[in-house]
PDB file of N, CA, C and O in Angstrom, chain B, residues numbered from 101:
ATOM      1  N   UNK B 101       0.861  -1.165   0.000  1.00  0.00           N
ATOM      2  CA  UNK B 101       0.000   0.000   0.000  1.00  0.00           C
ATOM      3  C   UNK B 101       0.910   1.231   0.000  1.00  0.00           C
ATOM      4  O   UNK B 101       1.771   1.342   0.873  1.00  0.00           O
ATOM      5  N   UNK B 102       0.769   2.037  -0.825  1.00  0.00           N
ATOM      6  CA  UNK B 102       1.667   3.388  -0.928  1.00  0.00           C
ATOM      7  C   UNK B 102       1.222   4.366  -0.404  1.00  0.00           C
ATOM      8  O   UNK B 102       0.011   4.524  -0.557  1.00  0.00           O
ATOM      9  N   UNK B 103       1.910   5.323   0.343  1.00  0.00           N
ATOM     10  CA  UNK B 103       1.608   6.317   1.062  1.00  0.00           C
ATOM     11  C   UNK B 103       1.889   7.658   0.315  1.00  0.00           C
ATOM     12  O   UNK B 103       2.850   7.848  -0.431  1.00  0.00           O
ATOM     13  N   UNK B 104       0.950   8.527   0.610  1.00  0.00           N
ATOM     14  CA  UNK B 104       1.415   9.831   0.027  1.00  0.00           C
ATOM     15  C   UNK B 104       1.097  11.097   0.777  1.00  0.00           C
ATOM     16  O   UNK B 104      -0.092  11.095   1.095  1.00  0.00           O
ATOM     17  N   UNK B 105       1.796  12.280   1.210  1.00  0.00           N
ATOM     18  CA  UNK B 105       2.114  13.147   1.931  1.00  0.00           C
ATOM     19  C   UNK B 105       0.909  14.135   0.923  1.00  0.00           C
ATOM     20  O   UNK B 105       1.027  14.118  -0.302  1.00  0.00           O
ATOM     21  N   UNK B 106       0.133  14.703   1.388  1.00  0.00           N
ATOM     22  CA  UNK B 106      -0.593  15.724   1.359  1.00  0.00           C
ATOM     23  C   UNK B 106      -0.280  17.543   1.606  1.00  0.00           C
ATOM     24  O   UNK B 106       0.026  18.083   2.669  1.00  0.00           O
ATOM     25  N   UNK B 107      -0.406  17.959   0.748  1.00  0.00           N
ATOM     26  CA  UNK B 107       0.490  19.573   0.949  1.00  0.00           C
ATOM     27  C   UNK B 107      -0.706  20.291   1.363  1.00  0.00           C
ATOM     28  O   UNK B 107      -1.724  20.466   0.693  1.00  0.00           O
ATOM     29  N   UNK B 108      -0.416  20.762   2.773  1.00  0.00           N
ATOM     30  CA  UNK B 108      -1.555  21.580   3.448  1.00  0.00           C
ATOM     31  C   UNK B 108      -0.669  22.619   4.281  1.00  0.00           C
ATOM     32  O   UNK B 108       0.465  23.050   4.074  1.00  0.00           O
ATOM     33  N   UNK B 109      -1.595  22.865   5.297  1.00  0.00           N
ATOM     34  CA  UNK B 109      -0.750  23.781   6.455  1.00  0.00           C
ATOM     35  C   UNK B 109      -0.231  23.444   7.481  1.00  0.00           C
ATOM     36  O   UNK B 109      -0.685  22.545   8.188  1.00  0.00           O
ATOM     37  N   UNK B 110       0.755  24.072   7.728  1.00  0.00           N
ATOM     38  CA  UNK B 110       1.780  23.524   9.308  1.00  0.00           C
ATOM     39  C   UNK B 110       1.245  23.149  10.084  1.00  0.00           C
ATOM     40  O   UNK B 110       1.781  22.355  10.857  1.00  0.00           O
ATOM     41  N   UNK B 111      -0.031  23.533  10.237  1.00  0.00           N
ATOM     42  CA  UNK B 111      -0.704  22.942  11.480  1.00  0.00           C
ATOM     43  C   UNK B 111      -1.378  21.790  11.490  1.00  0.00           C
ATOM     44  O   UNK B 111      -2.095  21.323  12.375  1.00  0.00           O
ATOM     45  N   UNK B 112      -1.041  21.287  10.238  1.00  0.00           N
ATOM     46  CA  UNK B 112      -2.034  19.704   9.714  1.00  0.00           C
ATOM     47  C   UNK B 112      -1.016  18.729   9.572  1.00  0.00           C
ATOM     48  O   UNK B 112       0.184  19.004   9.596  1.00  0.00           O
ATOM     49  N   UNK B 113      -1.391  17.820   9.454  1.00  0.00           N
ATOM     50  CA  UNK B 113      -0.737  16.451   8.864  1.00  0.00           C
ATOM     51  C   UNK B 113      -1.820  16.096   8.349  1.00  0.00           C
ATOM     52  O   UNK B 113      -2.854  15.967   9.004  1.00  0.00           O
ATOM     53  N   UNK B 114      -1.688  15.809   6.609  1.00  0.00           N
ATOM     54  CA  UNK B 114      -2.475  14.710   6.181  1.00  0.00           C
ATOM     55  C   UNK B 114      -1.797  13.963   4.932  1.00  0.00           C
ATOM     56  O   UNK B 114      -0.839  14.173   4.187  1.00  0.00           O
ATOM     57  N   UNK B 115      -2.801  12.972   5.090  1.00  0.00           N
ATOM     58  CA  UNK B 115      -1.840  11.546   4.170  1.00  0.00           C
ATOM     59  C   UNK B 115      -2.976  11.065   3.612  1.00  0.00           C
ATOM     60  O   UNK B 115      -4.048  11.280   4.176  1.00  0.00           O
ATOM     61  N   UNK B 116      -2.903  10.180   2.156  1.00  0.00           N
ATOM     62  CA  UNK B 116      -3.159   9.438   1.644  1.00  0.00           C
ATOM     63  C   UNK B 116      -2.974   7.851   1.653  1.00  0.00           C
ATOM     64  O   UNK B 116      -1.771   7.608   1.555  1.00  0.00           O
ATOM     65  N   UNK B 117      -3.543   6.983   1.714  1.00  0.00           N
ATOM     66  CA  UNK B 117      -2.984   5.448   1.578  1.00  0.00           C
ATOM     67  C   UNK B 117      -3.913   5.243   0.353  1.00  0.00           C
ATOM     68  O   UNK B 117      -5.056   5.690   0.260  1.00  0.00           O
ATOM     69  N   UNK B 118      -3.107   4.331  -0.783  1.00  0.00           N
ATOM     70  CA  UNK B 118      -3.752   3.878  -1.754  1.00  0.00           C
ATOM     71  C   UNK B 118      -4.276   2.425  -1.217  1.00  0.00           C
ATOM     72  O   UNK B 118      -3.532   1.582  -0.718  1.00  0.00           O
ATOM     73  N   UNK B 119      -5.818   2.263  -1.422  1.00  0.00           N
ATOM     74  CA  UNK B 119      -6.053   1.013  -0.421  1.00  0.00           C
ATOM     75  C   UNK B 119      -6.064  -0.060  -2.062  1.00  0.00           C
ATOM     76  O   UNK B 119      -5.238  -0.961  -2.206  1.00  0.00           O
ATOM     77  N   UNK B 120      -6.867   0.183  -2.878  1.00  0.00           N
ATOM     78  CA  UNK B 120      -6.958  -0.377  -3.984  1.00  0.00           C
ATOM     79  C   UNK B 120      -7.081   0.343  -5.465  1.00  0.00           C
ATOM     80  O   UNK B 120      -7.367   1.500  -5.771  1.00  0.00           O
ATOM     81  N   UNK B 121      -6.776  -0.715  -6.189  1.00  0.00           N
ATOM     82  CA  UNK B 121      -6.758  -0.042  -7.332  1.00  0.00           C
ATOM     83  C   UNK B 121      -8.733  -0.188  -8.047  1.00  0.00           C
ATOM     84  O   UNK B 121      -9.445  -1.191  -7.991  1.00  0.00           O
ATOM     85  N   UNK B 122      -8.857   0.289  -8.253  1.00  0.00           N
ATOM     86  CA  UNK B 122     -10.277  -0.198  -9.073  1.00  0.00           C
ATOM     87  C   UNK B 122     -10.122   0.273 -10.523  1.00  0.00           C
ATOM     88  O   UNK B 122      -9.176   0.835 -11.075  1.00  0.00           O
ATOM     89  N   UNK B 123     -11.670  -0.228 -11.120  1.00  0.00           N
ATOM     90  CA  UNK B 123     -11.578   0.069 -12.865  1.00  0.00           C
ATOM     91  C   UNK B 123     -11.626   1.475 -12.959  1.00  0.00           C
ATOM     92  O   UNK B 123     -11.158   1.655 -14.084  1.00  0.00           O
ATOM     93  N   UNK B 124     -11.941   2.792 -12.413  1.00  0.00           N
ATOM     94  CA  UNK B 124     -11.984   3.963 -12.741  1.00  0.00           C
ATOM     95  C   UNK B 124     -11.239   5.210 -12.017  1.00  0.00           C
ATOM     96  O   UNK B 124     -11.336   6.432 -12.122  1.00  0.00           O
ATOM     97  N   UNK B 125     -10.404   4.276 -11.183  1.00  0.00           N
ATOM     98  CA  UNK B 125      -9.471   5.029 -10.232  1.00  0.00           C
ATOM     99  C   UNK B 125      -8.777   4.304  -8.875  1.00  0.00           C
ATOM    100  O   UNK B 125      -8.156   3.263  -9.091  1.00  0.00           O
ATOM    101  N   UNK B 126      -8.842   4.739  -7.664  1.00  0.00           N
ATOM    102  CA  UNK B 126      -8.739   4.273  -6.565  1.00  0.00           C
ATOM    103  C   UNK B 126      -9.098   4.316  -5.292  1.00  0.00           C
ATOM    104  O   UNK B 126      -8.922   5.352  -4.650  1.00  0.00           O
ATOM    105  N   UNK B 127      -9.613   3.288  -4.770  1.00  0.00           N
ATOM    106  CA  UNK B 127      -9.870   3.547  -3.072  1.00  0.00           C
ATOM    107  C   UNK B 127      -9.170   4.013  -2.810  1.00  0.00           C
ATOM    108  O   UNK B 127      -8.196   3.906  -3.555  1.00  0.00           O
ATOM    109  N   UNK B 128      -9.020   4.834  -1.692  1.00  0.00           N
ATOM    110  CA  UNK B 128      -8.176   5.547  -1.139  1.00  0.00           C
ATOM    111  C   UNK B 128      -8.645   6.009   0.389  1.00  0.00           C
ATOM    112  O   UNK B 128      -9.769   6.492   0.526  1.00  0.00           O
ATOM    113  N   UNK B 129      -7.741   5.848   1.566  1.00  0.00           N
ATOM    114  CA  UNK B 129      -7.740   6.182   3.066  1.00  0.00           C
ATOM    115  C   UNK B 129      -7.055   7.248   3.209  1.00  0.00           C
ATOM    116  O   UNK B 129      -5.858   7.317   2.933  1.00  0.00           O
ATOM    117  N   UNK B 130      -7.902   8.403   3.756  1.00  0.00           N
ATOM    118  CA  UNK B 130      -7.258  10.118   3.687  1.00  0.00           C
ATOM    119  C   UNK B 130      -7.327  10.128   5.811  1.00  0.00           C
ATOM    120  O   UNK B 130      -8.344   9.873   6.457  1.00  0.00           O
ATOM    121  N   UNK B 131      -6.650  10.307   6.107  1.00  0.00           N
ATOM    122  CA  UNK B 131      -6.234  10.793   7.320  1.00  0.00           C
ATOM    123  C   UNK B 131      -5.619  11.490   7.712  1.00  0.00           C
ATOM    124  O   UNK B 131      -4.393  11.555   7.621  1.00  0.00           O
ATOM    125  N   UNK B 132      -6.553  12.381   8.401  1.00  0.00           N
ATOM    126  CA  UNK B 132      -6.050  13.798   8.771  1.00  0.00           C
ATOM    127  C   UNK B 132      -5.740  14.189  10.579  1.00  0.00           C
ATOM    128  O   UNK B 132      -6.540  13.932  11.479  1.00  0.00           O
ATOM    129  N   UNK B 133      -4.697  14.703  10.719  1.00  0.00           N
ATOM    130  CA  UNK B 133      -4.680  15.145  12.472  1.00  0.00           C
ATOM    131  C   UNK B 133      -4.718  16.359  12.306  1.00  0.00           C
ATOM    132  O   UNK B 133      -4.185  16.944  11.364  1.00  0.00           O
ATOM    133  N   UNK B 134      -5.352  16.872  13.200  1.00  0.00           N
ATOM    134  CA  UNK B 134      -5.207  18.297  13.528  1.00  0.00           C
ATOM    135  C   UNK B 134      -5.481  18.765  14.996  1.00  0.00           C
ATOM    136  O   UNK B 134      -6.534  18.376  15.501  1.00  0.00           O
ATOM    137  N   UNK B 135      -4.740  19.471  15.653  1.00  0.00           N
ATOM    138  CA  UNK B 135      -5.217  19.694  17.261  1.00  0.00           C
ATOM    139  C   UNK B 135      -5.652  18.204  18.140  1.00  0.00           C
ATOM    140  O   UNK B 135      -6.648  17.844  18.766  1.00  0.00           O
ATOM    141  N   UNK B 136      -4.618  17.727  17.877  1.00  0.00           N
ATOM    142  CA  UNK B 136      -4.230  16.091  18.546  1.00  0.00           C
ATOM    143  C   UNK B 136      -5.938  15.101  18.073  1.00  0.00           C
ATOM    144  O   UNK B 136      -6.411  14.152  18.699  1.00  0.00           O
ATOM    145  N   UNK B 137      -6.429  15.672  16.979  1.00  0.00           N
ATOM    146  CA  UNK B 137      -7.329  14.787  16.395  1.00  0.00           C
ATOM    147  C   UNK B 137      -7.477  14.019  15.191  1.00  0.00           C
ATOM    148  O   UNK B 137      -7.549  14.546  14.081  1.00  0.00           O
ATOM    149  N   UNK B 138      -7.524  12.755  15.397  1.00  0.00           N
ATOM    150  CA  UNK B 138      -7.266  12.331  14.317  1.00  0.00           C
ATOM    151  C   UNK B 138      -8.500  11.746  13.293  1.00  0.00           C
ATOM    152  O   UNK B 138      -8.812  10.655  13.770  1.00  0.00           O
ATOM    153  N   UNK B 139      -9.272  11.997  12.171  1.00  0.00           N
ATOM    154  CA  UNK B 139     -10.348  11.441  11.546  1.00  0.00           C
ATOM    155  C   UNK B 139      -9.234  11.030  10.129  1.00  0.00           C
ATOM    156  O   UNK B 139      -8.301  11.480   9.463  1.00  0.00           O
ATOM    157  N   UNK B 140     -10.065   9.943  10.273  1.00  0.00           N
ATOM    158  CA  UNK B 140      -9.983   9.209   9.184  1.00  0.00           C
ATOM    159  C   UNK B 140     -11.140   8.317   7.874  1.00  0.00           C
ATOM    160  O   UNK B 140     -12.003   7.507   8.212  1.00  0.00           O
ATOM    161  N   UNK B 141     -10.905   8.662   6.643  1.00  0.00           N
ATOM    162  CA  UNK B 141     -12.480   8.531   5.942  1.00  0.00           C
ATOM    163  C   UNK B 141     -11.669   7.225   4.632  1.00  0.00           C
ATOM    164  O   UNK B 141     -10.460   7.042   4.485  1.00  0.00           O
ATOM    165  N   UNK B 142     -12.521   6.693   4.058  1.00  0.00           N
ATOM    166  CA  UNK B 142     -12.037   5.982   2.658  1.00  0.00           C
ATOM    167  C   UNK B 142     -12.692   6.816   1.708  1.00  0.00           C
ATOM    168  O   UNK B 142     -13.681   7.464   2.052  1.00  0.00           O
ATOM    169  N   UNK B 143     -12.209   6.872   0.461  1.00  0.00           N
ATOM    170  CA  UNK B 143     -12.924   7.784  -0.806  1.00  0.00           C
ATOM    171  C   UNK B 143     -12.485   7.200  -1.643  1.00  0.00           C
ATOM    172  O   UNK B 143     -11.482   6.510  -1.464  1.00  0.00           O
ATOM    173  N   UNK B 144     -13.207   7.309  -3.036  1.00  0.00           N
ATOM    174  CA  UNK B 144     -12.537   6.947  -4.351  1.00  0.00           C
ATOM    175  C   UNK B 144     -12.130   8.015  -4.975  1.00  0.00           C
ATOM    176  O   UNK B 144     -12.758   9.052  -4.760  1.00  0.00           O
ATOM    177  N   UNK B 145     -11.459   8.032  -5.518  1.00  0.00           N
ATOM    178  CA  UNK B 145     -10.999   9.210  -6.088  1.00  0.00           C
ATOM    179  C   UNK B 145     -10.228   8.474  -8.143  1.00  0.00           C
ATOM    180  O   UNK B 145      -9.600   7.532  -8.625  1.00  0.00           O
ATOM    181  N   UNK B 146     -10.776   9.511  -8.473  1.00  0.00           N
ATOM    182  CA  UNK B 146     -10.691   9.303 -10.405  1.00  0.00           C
ATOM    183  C   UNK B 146      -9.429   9.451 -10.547  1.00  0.00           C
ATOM    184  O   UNK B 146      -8.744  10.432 -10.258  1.00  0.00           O
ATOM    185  N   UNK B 147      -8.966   7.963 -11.223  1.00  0.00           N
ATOM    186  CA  UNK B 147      -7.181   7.834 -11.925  1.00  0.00           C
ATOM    187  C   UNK B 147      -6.912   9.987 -12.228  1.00  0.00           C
ATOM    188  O   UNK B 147      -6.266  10.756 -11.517  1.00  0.00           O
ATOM    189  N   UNK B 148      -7.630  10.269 -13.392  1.00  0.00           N
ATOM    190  CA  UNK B 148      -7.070  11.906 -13.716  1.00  0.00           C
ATOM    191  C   UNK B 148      -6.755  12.648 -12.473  1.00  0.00           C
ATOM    192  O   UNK B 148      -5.593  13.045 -12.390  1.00  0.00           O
ATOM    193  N   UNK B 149      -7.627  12.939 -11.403  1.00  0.00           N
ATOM    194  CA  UNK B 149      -7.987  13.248 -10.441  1.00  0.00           C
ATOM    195  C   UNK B 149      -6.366  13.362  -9.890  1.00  0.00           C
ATOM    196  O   UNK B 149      -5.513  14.239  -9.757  1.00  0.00           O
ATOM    197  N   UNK B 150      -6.486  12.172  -9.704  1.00  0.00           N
ATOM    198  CA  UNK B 150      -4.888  11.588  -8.605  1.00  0.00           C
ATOM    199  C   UNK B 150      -3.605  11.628  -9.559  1.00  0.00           C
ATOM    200  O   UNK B 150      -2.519  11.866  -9.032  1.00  0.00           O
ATOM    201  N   UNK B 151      -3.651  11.489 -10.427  1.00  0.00           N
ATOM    202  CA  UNK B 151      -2.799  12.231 -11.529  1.00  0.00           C
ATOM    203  C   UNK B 151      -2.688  13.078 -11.419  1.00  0.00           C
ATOM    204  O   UNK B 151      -1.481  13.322 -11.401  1.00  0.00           O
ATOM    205  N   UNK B 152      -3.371  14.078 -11.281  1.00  0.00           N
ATOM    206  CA  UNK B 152      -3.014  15.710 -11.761  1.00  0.00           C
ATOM    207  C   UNK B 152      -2.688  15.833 -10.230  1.00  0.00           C
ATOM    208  O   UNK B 152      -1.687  16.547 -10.172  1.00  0.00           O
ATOM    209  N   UNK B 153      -3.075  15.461  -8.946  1.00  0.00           N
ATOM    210  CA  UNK B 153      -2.467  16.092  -8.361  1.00  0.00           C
ATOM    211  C   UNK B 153      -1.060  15.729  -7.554  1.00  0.00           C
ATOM    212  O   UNK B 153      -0.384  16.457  -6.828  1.00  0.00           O
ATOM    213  N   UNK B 154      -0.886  14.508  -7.895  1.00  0.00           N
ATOM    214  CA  UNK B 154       0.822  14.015  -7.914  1.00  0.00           C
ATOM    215  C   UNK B 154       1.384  15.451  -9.159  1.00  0.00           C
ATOM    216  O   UNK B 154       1.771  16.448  -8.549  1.00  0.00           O
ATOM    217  N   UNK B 155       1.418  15.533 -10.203  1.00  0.00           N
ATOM    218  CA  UNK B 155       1.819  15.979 -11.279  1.00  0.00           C
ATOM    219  C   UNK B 155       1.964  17.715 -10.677  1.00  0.00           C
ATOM    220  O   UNK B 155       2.865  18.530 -10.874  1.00  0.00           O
ATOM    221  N   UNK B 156       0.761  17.828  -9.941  1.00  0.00           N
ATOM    222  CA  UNK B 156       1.294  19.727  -9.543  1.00  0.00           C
ATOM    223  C   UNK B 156       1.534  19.562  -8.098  1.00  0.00           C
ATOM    224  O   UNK B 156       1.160  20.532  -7.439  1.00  0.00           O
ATOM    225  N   UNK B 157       1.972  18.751  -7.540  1.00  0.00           N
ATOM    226  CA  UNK B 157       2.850  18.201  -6.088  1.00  0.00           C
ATOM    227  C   UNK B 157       1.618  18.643  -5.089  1.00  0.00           C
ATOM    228  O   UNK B 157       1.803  18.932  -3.907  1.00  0.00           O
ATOM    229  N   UNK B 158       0.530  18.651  -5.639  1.00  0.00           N
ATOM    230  CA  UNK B 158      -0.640  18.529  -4.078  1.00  0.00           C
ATOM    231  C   UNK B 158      -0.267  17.515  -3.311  1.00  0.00           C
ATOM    232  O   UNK B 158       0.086  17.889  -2.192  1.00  0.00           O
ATOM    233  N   UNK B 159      -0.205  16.229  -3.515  1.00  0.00           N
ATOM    234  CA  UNK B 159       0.484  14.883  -2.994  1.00  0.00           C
ATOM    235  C   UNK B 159       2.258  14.697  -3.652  1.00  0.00           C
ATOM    236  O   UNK B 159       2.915  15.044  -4.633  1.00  0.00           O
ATOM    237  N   UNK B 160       2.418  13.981  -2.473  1.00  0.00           N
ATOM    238  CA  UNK B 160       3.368  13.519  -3.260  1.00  0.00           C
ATOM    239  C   UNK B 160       3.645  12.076  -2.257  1.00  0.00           C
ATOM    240  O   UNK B 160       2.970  11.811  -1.263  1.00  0.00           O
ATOM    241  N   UNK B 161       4.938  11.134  -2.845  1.00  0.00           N
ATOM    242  CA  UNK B 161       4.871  10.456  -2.521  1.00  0.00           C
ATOM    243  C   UNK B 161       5.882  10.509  -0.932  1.00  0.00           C
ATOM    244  O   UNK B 161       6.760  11.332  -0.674  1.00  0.00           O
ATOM    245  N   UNK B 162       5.406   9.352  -0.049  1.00  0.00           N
ATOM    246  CA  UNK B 162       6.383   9.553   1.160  1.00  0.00           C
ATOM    247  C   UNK B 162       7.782   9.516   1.443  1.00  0.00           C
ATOM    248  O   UNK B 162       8.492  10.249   2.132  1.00  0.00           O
ATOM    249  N   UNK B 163       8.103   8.145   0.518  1.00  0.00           N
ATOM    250  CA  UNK B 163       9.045   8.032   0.481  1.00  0.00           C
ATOM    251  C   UNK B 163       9.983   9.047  -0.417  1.00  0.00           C
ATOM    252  O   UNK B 163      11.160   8.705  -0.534  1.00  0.00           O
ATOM    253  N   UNK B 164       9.538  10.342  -1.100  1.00  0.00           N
ATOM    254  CA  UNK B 164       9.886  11.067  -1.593  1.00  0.00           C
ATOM    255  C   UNK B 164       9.932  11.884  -0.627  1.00  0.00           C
ATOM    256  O   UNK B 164      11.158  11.837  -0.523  1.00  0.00           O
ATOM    257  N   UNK B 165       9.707  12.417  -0.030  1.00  0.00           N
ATOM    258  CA  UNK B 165       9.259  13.308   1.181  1.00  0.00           C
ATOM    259  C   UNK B 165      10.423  13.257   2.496  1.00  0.00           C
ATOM    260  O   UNK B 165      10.829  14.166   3.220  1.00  0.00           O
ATOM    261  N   UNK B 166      10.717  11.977   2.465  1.00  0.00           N
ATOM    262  CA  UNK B 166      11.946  11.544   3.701  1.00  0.00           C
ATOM    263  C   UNK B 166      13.195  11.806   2.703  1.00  0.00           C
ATOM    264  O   UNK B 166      14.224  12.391   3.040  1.00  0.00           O
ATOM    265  N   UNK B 167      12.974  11.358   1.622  1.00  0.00           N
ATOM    266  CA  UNK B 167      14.590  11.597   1.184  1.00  0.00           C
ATOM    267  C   UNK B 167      14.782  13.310   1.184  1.00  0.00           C
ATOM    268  O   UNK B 167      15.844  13.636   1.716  1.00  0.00           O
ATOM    269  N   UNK B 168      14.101  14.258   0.776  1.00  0.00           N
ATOM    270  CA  UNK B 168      14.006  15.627   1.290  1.00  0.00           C
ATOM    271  C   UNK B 168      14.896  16.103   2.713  1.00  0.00           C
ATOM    272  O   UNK B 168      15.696  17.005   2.959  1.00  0.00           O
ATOM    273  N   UNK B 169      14.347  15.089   3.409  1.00  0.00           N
ATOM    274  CA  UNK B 169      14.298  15.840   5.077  1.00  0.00           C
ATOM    275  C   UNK B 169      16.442  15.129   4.700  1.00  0.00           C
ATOM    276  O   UNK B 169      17.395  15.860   4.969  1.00  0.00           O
ATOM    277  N   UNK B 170      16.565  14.144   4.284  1.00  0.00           N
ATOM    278  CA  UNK B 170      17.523  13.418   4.595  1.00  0.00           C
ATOM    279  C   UNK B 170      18.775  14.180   4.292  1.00  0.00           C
ATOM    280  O   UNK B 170      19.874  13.673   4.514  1.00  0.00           O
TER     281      UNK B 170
END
């Protein structure tokens, strides 16, 4: 399952998990903390969708994200 870092504000953490692939895109587990709370939802979200926003770095991937800090 691949993880992906979400570009928001300092005061957030949120992430993506790709749970599955399906025929028109992907399940997907979005979890968000904010003010020591944590919700967590599943969504599908459209292959273009999740494309375009890897492609203008709304997401990106995690393990991309640590080699940064490294």
């Amino acid at each position: 399952m691949k993880r992906y870092c979400v570009k928001c504000r300092n005061d957030r953490i949120e992430y993506i998990e790709v749970v599955n692939e399906i025929e028109d895109g992907f399940l997907i587990r979005l979890t968000r903390m904010h003010e020591g709370i944590e919700k967590t939802m599943e969504e599908t979200i459209s292959r273009p969708l999740f494309d375009l926003c890897l492609k203008t770095g709304h997401i990106y991937e995690e393990a991309a994200a640590n080699a940064q800090v490294a």
